[in-house]
VMD Tcl script that draws the C-alpha trace (Angstrom):
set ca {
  {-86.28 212.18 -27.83}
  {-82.67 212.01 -26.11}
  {-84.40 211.29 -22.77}
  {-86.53 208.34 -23.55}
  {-83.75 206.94 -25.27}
  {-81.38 207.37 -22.34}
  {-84.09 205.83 -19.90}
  {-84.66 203.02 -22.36}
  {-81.21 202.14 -22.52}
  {-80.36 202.95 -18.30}
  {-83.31 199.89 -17.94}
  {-81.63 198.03 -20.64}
  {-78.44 198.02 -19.22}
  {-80.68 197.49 -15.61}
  {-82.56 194.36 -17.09}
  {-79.17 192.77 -18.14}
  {-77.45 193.01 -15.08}
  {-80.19 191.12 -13.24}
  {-80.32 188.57 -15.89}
  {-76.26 188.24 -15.42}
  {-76.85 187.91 -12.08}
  {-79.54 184.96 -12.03}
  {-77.50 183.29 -15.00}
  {-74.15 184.06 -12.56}
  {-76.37 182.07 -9.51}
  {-77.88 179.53 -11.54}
  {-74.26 178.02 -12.53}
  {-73.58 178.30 -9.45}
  {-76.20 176.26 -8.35}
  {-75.99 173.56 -11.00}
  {-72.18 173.03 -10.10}
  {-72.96 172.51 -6.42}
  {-76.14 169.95 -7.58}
  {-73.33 168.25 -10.26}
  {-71.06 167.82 -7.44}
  {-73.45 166.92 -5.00}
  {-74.75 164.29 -7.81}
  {-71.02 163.09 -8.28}
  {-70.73 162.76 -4.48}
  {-73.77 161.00 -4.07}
  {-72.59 158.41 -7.02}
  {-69.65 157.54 -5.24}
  {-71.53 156.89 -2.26}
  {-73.53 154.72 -3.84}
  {-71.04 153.05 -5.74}
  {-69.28 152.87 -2.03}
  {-72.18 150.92 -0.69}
  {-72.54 148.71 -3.73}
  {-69.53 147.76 -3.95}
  {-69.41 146.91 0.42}
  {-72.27 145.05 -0.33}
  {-70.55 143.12 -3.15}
  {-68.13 141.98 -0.96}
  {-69.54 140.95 2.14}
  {-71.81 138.40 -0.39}
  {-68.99 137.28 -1.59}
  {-67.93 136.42 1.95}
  {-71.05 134.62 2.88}
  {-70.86 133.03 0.10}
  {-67.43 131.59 0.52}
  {-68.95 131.01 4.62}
  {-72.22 128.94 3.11}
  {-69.39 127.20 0.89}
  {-67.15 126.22 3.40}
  {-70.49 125.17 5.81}
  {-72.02 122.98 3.40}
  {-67.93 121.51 2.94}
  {-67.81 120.54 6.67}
  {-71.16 118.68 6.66}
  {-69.80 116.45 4.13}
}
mol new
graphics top color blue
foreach p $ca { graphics top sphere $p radius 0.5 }
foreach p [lrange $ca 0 end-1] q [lrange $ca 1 end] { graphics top cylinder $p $q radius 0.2 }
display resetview
């Protein structure tokens, strides 16, 4: 039957358009969450590495303290 086969295939055609669609938004989506995950590493690497120094800089403080009471 012509018909049926031209309504099957109009859905068809309808059914992979949407999925196009979701697959279009959904790596969309994961590129924004990777960059917002690459973002948020540098932050933290940021803040590790701002903690790093101002140890270091006690440390060398807590050095040079325990120097002057000798």
């Amino acid at each position: 039957d012509p018909h049926r086969w031209l309504a099957e295939t109009k859905w068809l055609c309808e059914e992979v358009k949407e999925r196009e669609s979701k697959e279009k938004k959904l790596r969309c989506y994961l590129l924004q969450s990777r960059e917002q995950l690459k973002r948020f590493t540098q932050m933290k690497e940021a803040e590790h590495q701002s903690l790093f120094k101002q140890i270091k800089k006690q440390e060398k403080l807590l050095e040079e303290v325990h120097r002057e009471k000798r």
